[in-house]
N, C-alpha and C positions, 0 to 999 in steps of 0.2 A: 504494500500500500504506500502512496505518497503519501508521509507523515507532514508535509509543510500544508498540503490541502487539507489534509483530516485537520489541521489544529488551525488552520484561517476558517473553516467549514462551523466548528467546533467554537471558533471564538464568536462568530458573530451570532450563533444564540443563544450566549450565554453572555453579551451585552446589548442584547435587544429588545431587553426590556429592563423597565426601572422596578417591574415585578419580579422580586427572586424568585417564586413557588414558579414563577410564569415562566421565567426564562431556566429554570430547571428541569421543567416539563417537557420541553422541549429541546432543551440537549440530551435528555436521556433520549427520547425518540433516536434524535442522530447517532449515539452511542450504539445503541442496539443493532448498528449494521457493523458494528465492529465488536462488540463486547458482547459475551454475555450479560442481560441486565435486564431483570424484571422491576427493580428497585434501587431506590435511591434515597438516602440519608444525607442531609447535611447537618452539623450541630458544632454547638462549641463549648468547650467546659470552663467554670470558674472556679478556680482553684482556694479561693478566700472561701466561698461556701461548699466548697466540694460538692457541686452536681454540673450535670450536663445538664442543657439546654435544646432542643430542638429549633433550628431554624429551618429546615425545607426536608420536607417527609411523603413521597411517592411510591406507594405498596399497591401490590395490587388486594381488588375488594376481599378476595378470600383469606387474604395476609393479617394477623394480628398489628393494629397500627402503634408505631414507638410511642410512648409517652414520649408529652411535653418535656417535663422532667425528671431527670434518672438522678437518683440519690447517688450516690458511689460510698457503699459502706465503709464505716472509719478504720477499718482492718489495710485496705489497698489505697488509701489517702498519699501513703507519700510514695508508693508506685505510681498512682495516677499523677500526680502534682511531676514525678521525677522525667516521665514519658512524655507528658507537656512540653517540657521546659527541654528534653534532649532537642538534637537533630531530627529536623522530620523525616518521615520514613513513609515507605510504600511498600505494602506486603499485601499478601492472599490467605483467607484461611477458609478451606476448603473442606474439614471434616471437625469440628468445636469440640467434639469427643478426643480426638487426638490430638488435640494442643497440650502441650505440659505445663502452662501457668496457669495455675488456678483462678488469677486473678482475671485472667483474659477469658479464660470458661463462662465465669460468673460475668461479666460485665455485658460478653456478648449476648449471652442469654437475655441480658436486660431489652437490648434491640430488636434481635433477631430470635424466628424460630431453630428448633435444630437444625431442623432439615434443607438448610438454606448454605451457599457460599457464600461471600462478600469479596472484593478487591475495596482497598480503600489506597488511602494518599492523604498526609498531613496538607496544610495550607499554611502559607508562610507568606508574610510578605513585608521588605526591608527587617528584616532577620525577626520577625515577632511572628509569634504563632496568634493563627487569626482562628480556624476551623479544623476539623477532620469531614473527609466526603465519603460516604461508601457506595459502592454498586452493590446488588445482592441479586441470587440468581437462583430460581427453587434446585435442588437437588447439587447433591455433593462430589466435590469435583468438577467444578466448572469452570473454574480459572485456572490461569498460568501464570508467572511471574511476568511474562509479555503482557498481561490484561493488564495489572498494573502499572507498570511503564508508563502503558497507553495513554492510563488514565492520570497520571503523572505528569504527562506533557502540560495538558491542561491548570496545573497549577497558578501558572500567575492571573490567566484571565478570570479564574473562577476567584482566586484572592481578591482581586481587583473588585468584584464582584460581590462580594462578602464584605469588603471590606467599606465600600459606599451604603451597604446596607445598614451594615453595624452604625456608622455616622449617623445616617439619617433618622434611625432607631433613636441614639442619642438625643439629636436634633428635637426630636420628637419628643422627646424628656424633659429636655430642657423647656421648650415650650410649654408642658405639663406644668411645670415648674413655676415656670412665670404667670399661665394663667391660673394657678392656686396662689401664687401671692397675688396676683390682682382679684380673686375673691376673697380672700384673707381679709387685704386691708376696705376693699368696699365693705364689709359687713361689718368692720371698725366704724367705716364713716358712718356708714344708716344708723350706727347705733346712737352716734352724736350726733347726728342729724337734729338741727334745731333745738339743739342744748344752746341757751340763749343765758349769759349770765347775769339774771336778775338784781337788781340792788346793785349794784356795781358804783353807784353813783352814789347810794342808802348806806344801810347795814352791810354792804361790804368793800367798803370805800377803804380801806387800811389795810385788806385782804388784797386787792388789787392795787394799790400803791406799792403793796413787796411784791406783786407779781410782776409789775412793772418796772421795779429792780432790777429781779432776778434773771427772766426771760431769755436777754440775751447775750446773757452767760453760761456755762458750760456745768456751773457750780451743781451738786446735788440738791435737790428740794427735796425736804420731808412732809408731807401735808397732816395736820391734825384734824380732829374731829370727828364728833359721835357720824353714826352711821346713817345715812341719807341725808347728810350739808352737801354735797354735791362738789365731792373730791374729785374725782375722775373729768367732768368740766372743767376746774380750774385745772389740773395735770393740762389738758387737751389745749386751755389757754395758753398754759405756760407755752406747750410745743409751738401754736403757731404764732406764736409774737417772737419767736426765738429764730437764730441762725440756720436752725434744721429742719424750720417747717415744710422746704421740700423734700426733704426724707420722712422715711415711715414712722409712723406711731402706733408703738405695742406694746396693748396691755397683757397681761396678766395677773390671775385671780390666786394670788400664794394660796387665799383657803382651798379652794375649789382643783386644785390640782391633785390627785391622786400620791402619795410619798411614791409608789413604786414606779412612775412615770414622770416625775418631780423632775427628774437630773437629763432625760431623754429631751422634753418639753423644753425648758430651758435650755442646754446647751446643744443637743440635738441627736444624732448618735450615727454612726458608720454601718454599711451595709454588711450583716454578721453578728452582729452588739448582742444581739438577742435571737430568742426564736420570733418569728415574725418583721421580723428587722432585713426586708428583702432591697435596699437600697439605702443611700446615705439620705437624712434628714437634717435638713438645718434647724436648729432649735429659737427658741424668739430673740435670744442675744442675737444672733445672727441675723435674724427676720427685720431687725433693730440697727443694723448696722449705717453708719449717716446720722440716726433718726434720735428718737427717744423710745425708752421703753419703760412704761409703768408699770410698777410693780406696786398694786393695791394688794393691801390687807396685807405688811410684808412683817407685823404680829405674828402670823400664822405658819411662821416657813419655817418648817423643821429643822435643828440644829443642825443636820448633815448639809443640807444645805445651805443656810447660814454661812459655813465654812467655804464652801465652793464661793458664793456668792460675794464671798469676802476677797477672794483670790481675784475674783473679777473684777473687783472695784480697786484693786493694788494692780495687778499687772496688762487691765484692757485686752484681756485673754483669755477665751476657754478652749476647752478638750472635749470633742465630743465623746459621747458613749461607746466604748468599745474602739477608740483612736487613739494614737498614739502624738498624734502631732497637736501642738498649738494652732489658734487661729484668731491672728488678730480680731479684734472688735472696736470701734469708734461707737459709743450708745452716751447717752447720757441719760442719767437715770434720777427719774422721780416715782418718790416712792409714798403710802399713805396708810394708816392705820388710824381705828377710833380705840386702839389701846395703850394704857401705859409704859410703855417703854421702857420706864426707869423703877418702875416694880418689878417689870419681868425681868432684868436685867440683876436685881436683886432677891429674886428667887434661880436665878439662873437657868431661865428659859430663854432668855437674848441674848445675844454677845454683843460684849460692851463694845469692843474693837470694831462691830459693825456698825451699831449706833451711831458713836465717833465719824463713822464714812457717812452716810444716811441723813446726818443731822447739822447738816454743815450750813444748810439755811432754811430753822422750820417756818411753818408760817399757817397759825391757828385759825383755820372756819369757825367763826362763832354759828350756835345751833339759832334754828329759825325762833326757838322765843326770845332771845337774845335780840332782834332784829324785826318784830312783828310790822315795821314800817315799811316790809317788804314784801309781807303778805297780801294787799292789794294785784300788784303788779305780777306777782306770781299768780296769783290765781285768774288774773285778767289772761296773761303768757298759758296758762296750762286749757284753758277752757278754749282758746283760740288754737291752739296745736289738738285738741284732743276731737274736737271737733273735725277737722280735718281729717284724723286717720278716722272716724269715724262718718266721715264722708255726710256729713250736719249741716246743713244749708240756711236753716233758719235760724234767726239769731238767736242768742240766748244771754240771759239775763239772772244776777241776783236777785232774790226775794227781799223784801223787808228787812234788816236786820241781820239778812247773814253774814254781812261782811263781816259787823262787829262780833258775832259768835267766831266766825273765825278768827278774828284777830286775834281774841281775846284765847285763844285753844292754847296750848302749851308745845302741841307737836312734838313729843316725845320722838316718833319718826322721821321728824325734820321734815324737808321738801319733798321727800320722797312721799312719807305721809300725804301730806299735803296735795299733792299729785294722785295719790289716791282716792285721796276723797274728791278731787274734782272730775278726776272718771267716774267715781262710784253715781255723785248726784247727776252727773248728764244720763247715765245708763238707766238711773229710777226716771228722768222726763220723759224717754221714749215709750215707755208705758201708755200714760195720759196725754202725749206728744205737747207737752207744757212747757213752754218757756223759760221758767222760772226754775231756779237753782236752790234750793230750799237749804240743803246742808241737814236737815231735822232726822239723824242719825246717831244711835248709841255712842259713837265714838267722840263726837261734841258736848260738850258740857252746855248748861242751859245759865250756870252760875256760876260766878268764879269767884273767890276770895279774895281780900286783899293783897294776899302774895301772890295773884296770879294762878293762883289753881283751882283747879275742880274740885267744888265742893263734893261729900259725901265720899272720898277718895280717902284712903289711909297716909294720915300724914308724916311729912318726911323733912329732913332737912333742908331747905332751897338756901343756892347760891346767894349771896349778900346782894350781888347787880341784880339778881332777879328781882329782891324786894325791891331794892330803889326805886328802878324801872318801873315797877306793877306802884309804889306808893307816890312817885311824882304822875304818873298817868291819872292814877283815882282822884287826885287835888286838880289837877286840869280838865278833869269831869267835870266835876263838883264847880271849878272856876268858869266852866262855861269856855274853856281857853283862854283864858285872861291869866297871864303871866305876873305880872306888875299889877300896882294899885292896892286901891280897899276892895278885898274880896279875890285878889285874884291868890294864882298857887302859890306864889311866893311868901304871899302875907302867912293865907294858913299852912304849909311847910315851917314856920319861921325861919326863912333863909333870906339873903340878902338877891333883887333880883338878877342882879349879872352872876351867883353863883349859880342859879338855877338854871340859868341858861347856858352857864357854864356845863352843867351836869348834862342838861338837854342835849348839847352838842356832844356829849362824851359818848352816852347812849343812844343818838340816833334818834331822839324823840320829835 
């Protein structure tokens, strides 16, 4: 036979299509008038997980078809890994029964029936092993060390071949890749979508003065305060007033993370790290990288991590799970809890040394009864956004009087609370399709005490500013809002009145 025509004949359908199965299909066809070959295997093994892979598989219908993936048991791991890694080779094995390595018995078996030959041939190409090919051909003894050759010749075009596939497979990866961080951080954004920060200009005018500091500098922020002040909006402020706002911002929920997936999540982990662990993952440092990444509730982060986490804020570098290398990181991190710090840290549930990094510039949410001047605006922001997801056309309106029952609430829940209850009273209007916004729910108080609270409640010790605040409020009832003069709050306070309005200004009143 002219060997320069079989392998020009041979090349051009097995680069004639950008389909491998496709263009395999059809070089076997052409093989068949020179080779024995009912069948055809392409695959390639990975040595980091020890299994083969199937990439192009042509049996005929009555033929048991290879699995996708062949385990390669841990017994012949560094025979496989060792054959790999040799010189490629081209051989025939014509009877599997009388092969003397065991390990080549067993592994065939895993592709092939007994009753089958193979010719195969390594693939290689600029000295890396890319694949192995095999023909197979029902009944034993069907090949020669010539069919090999044969099939031999063929090696670069089918490397060639393999090896654009392999890419594009990649390519395809990566692209995977990219549109799961573009759903990643879209699901970020919808969730602040229309976090509007209230009071800004009110009751959190001294909260946004240090944000207005901080922002755009690199410095760590620690955010304080009870649980629904609405930490996570200010963290999202800081990011986009800052230097990094066209990089990403990522959160993470210390509580809410699982301990056994804590260190995966976070720094990410290498393809192997685990069972189930079938590709490299980047973890949110990385997801983070440019950007910011918040780390709410970071009370909650188990001492093991704590320690990692500590390494990350010293050397701007993690390890993934199951990796051996470093990987720089540029993040800047803002972190938040509504717990003590300096008690946990005193029963030795924190490390001090992390605090220390963490705490470099806190800057305290005061809670919404601290700030009821802000209640208005908020609840005008919440009925106007809620209505919308609720697709609410006709307008809606306070009732009589509830503003001031609101005001007057404590919100132990803070805004969040508060956000509650203004979905909860639009959800009771569509009932009666009523306009009106009532608030007349167990969760409101009808009466509140001097110091601000709900009567008929077991009493407890209140904050000093709460009395102030709830005891200059009650005398500018009473005053009619008359400050100054005979009769106004400063006379009955007996305070002088630029002190009073001293205090006014202190508390937002």
């Amino acid at each position: 036979m002219d060997e320069n025509l079989f392998f020009r004949q041979a090349a051009l359908r097995i680069c004639g299509s950008l389909n491998l199965q496709q263009a395999m299909e059809k070089t076997l066809e052409f093989l068949k008038q020179y080779i024995p070959a009912d069948g055809m295997l392409l695959g390639v093994y990975d040595p980091d997980l020890n299994v083969g892979r199937k990439l192009v598989s042509i049996v005929p219908e009555h033929w048991p078809p290879p699995p996708d993936t062949i385990p390669i048991p841990a017994k012949y791991r560094e025979w496989m890994k060792k054959r790999w890694t040799s010189a490629p080779e081209f051989d025939v094995i014509n009877d599997i029964d009388a092969e003397p390595e065991e390990s080549m018995r067993v592994i065939f078996r895993m592709l092939w029936p007994d009753w089958v030959s193979t010719a195969h041939t390594d693939l290689e190409l600029d000295s890396r092993r890319l694949a192995g090919i095999f023909l197979a051909a029902s009944g034993k003894h069907r090949y020669r060390k010539e069919h090999a050759r044969l099939l031999n010749l063929l090696n670069e075009p089918i490397s060639i071949a393999v090896a654009n596939y392999l890419q594009y497979q990649e390519t395809l990866r990566l692209q995977e890749l990219l549109a799961d961080d573009n759903r990643y951080l879209h699901r970020e954004l919808r969730q602040r979508s229309g976090d509007t920060i209230i009071g800004a200009n009110f009751g959190l005018k001294r909260v946004m003065d240090q944000v207005r500091q901080v922002a755009p500098l690199d410095s760590p922020v620690l955010l304080l305060g009870e649980t629904g002040v609405g930490k996570e909006v200010l963290a999202n402020a800081i990011h986009a007033a800052s230097q990094r706002r066209d990089g990403p911002f990522i959160k993470v929920n210390c509580g809410g993370l699982p301990e056994s997936l804590l260190d995966s999540e976070l720094f990410g982990h290498e393809k192997g790290a685990f069972t189930g662990a079938v590709g490299r993952k980047r973890g949110r440092f990385e997801r983070a990288d440019k950007g910011t990444i918040f780390l709410d509730e970071i009370g909650e982060l188990p001492m093991a991590a704590q320690v990692k986490l500590l390494r990350v804020l010293q050397t701007k570098e993690i390890e993934r799970v199951g990796g051996s290398e470093t990987v720089p990181v540029d993040v800047r991190i803002v972190s938040a809890t509504h717990r003590n710090l300096e008690d946990m840290i005193r029963e030795e549930r924190f490390r001090e040394d992390l605090w220390f990094r963490l705490n470099v510039f806190p800057i305290m949410i005061p809670p919404l009864r601290q700030r009821p001047q802000d209640v208005p605006e908020l609840v005008d922001h919440f009925i106007s956004r809620k209505s919308r997801e609720m697709k609410i056309s006709r307008p809606l309106r306070l009732a009589p009087g509830a503003l001031q029952r609101l005001t007057a609430h404590r919100w132990p829940g803070n805004v969040r609370e508060l956000e509650n209850a203004v979905e909860r009273a639009i959800i009771q209007t569509q009932g009666n399709r009523s306009e009106l916004l009532a608030f007349d729910t167990p969760s409101l108080p009808t009466k509140v005490n001097c110091a601000g609270k709900p009567e008929g409640q077991n009493p407890r010790m209140q904050l000093l500013d709460d009395v102030i605040v709830a005891h200059i409020r009650r005398a500018l009832n009473k005053s009619g809002g008359k400050v100054e003069g005979k009769g106004g709050a400063a006379e009955l306070l007996g305070l002088h009145p630029s002190t009073l309005r001293g205090k006014m200004r202190k508390f937002g009143i």
